[in-house]
DSSP file (Angstrom, degrees, kcal/mol; ACC not computed):
  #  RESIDUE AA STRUCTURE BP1 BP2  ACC     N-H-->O    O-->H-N    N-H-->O    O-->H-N    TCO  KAPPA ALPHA  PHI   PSI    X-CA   Y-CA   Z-CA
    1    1 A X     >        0   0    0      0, 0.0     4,-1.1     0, 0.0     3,-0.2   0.000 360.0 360.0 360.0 -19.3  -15.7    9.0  -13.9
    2    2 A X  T >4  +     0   0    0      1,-0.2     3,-1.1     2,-0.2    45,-0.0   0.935 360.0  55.3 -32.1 -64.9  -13.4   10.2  -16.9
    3    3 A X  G >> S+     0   0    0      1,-0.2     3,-1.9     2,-0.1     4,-0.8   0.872 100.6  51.3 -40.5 -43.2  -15.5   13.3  -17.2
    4    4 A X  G >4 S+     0   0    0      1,-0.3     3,-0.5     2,-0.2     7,-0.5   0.941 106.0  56.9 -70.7 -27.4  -15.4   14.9  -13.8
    5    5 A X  G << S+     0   0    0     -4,-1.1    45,-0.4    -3,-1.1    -1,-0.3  -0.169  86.8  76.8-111.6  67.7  -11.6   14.7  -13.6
    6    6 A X  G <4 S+     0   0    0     -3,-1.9     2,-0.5     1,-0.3    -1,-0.2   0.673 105.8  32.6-111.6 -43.9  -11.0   16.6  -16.8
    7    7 A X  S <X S-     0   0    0     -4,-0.8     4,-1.5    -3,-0.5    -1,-0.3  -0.978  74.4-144.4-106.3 112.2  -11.8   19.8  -14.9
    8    8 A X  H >> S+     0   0    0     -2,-0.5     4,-1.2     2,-0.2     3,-0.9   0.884  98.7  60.2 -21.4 -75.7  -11.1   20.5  -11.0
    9    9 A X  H 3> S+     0   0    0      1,-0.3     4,-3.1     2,-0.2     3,-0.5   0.937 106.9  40.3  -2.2 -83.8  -13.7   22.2  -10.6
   10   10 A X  H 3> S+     0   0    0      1,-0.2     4,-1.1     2,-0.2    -1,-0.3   0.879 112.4  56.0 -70.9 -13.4  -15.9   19.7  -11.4
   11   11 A X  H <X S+     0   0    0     -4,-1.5     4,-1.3    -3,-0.9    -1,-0.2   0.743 110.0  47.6 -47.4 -43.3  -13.8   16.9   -9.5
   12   12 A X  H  < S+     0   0    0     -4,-1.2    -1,-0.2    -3,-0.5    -2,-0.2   0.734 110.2  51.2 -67.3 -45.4  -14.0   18.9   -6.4
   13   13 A X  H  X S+     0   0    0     -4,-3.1     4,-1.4    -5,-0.2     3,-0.3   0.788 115.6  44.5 -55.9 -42.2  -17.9   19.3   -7.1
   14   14 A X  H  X S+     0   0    0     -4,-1.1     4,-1.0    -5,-0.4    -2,-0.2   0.945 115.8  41.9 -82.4 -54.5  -18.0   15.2   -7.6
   15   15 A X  H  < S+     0   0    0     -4,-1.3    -1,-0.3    -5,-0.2    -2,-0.2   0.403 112.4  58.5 -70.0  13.7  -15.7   14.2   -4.3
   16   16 A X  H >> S+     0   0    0     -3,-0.3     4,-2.9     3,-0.2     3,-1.5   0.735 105.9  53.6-116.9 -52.7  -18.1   17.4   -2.3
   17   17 A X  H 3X S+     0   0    0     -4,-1.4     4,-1.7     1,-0.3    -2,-0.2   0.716 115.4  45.5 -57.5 -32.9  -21.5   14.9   -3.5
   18   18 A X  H 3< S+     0   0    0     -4,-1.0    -1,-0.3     2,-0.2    -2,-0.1   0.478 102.3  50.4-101.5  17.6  -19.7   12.3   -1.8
   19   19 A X  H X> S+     0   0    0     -3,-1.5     3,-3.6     2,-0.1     4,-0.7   0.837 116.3  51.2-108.0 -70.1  -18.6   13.4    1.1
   20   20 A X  H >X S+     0   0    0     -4,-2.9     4,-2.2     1,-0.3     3,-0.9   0.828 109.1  45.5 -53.1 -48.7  -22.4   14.6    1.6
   21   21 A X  H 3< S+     0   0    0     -4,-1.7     4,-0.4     1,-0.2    -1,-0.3   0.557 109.4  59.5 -95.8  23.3  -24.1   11.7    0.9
   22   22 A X  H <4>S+     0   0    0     -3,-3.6     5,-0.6     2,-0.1    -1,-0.2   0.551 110.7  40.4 -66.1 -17.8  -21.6    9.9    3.0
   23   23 A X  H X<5S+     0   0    0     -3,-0.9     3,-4.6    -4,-0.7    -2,-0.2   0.810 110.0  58.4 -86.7 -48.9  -22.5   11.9    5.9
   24   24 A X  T 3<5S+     0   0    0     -4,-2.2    -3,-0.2     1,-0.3    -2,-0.1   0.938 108.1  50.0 -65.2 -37.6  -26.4   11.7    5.0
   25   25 A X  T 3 5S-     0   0    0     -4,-0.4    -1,-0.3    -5,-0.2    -2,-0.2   0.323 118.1-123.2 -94.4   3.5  -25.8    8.0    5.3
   26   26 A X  T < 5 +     0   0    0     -3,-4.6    -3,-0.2     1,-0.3    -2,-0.1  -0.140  55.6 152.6  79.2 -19.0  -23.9    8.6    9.0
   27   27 A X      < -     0   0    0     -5,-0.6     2,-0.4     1,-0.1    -1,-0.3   0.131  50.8-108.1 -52.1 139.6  -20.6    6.9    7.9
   28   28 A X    >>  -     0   0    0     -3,-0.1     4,-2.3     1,-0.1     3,-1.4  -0.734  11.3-106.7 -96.4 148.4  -18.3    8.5   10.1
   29   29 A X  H >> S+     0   0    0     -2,-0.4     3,-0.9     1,-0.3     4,-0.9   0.720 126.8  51.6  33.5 -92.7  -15.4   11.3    9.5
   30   30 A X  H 3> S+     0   0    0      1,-0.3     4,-1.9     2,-0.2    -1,-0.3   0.744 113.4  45.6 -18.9 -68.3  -12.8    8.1   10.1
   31   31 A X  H X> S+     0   0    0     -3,-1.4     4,-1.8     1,-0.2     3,-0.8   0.936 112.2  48.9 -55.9 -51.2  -14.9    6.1    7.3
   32   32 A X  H << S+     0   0    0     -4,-2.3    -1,-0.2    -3,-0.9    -2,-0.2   0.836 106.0  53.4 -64.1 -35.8  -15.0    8.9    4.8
   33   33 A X  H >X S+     0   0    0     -4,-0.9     4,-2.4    -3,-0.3     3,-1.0   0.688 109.4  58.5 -44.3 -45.9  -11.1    9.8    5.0
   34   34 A X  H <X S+     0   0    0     -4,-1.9     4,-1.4    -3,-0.8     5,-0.4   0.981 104.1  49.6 -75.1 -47.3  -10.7    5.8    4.1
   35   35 A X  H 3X S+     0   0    0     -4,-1.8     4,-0.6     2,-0.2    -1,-0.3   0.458 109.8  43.1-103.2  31.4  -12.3    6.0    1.4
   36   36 A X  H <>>S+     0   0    0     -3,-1.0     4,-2.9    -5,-0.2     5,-0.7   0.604 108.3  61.3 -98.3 -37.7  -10.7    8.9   -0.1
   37   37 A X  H  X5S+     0   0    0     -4,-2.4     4,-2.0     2,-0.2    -2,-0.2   0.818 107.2  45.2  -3.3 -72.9   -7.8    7.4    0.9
   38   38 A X  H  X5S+     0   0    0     -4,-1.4     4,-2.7     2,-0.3     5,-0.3   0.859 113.8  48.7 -54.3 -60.7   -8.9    4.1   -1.6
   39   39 A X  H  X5S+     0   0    0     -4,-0.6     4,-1.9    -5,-0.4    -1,-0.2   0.844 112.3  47.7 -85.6  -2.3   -9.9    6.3   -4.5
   40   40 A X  H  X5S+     0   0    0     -4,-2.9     4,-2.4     2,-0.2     5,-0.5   0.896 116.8  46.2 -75.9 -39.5   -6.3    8.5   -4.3
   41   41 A X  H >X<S+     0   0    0     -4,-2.0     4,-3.7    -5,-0.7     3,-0.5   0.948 113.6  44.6 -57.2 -68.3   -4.9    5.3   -4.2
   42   42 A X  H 3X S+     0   0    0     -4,-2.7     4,-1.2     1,-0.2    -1,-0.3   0.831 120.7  48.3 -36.2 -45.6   -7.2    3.8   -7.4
   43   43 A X  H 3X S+     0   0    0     -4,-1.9     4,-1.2    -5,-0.3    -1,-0.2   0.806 105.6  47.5 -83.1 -24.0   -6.4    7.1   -9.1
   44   44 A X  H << S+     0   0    0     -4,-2.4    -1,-0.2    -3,-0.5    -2,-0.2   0.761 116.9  44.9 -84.7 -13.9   -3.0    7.6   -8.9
   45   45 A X  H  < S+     0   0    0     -4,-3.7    -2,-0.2    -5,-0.5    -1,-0.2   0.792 131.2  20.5-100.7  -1.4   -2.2    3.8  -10.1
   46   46 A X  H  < S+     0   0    0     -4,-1.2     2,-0.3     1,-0.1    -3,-0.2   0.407 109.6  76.5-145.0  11.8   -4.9    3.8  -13.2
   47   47 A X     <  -     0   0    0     -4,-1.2    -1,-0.1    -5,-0.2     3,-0.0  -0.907  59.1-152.3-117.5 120.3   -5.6    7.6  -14.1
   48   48 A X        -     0   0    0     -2,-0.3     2,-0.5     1,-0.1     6,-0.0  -0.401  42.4-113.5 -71.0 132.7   -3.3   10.0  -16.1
   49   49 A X        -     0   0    0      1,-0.1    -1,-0.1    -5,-0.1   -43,-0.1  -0.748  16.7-147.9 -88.9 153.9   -4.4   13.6  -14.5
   50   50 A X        +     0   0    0     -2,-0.5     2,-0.3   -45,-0.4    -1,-0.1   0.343  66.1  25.6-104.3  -5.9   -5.8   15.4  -16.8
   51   51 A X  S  > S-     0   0    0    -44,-0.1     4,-2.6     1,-0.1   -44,-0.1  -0.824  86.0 -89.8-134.1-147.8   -4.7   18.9  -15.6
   52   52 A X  H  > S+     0   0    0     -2,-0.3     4,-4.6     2,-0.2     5,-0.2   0.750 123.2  50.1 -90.5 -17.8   -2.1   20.7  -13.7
   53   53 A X  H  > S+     0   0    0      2,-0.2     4,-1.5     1,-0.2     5,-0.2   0.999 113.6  50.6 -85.3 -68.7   -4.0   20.5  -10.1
   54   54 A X  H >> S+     0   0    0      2,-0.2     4,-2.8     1,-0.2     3,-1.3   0.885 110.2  48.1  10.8 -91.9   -4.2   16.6  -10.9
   55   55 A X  H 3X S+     0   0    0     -4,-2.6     4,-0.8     1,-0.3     5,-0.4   0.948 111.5  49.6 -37.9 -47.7   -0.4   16.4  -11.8
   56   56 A X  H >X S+     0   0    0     -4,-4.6     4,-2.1     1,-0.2     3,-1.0   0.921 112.7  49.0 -78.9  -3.5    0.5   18.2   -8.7
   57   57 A X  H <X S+     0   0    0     -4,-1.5     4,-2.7    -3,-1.3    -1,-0.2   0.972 115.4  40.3 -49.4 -67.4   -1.8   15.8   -6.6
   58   58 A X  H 3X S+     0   0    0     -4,-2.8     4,-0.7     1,-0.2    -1,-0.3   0.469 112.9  56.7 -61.0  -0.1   -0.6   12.7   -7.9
   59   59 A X  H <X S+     0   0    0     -3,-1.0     4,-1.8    -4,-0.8    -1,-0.2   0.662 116.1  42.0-136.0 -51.2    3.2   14.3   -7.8
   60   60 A X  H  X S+     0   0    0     -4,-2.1     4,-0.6    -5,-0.4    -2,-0.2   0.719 114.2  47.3 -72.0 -31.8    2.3   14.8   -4.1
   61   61 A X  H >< S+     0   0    0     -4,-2.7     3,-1.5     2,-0.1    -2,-0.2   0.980 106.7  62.5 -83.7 -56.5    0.6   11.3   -3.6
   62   62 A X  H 3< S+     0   0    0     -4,-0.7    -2,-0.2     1,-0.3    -3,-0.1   0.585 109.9  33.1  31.3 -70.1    3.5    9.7   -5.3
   63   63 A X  H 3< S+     0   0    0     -4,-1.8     2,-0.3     5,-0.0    -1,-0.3   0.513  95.7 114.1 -85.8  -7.4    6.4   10.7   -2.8
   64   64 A X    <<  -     0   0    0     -3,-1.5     0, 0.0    -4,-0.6     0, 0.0  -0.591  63.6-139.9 -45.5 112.2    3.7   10.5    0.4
   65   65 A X     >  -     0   0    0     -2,-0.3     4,-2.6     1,-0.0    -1,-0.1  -0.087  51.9 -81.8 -20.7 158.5    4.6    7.6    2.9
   66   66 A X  H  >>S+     0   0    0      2,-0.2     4,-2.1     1,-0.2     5,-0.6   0.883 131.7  53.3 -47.3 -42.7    1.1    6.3    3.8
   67   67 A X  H  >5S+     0   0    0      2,-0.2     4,-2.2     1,-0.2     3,-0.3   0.956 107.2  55.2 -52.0 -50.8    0.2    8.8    6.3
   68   68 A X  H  >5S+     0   0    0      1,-0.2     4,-2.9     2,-0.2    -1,-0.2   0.948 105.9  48.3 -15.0 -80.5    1.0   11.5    4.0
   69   69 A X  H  X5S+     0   0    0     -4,-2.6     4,-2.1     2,-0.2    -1,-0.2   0.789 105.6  57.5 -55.7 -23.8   -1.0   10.3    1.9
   70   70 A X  H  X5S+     0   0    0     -4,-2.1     4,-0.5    -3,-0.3     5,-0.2   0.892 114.2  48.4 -55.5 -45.4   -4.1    9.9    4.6
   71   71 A X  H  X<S+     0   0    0     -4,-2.2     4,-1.8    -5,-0.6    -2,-0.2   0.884  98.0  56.9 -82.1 -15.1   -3.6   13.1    5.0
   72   72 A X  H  X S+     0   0    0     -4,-2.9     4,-1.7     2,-0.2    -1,-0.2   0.957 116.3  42.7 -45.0 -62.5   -3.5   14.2    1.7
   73   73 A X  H >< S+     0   0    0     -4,-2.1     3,-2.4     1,-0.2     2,-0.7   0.756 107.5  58.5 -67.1 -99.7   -7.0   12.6    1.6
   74   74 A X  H 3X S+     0   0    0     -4,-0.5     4,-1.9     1,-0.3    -1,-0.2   0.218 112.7  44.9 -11.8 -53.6   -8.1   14.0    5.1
   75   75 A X  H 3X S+     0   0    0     -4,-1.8     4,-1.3    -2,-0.7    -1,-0.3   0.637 100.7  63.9 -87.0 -18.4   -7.4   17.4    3.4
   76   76 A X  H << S+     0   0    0     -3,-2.4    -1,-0.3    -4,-1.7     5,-0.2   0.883 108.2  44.2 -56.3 -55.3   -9.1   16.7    0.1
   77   77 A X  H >> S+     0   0    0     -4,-0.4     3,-1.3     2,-0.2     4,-1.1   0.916 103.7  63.0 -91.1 -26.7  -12.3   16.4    2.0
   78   78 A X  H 3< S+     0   0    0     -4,-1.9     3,-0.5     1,-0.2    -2,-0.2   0.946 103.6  54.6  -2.1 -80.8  -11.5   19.6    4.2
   79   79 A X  T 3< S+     0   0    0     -4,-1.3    -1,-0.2     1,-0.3    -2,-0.2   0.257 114.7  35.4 -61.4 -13.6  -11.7   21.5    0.7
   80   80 A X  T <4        0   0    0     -3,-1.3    -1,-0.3    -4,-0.2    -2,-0.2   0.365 360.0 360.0-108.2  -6.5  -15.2   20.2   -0.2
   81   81 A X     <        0   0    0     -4,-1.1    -2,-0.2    -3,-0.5    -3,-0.1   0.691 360.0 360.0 -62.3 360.0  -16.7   20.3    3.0
């Protein structure tokens, strides 16, 4: 997973593949949002970003209440859909 979040781009490309074959696989809107939820959570406590889009995520996730942060993820998948 290292690779993909060296570049946005391709990060966005990676989380967009999973959003889709969450969907193919019927898991609902609700479901998918939890688990970007799970991996901001997983990334901000055991990945260093590796650029500036990164930083300001994690900068953003960082000072987020949970809800915030739901929505953070909610809006994450907005932006690959």
């Amino acid at each position: 997973m290292a690779s993909v979040l060296t570049n946005f781009e391709d990060w966005k490309k990676f989380l967009a593949e999973r959003v889709e074959k969450g969907k193919n696989l019927g898991l609902s809107e609700e479901t998918i949002s939890n688990m970007a939820y799970e991996i901001g959570s997983f990334l901000e406590e055991k990945v260093d970003p590796k650029n500036e889009q990164e930083r300001l995520l994690k900068d953003l996730w960082d000072v987020g209440d949970n809800e915030e942060r739901k929505t953070i993820a909610k809006l994450m998948i907005k932006l690959v859909d």
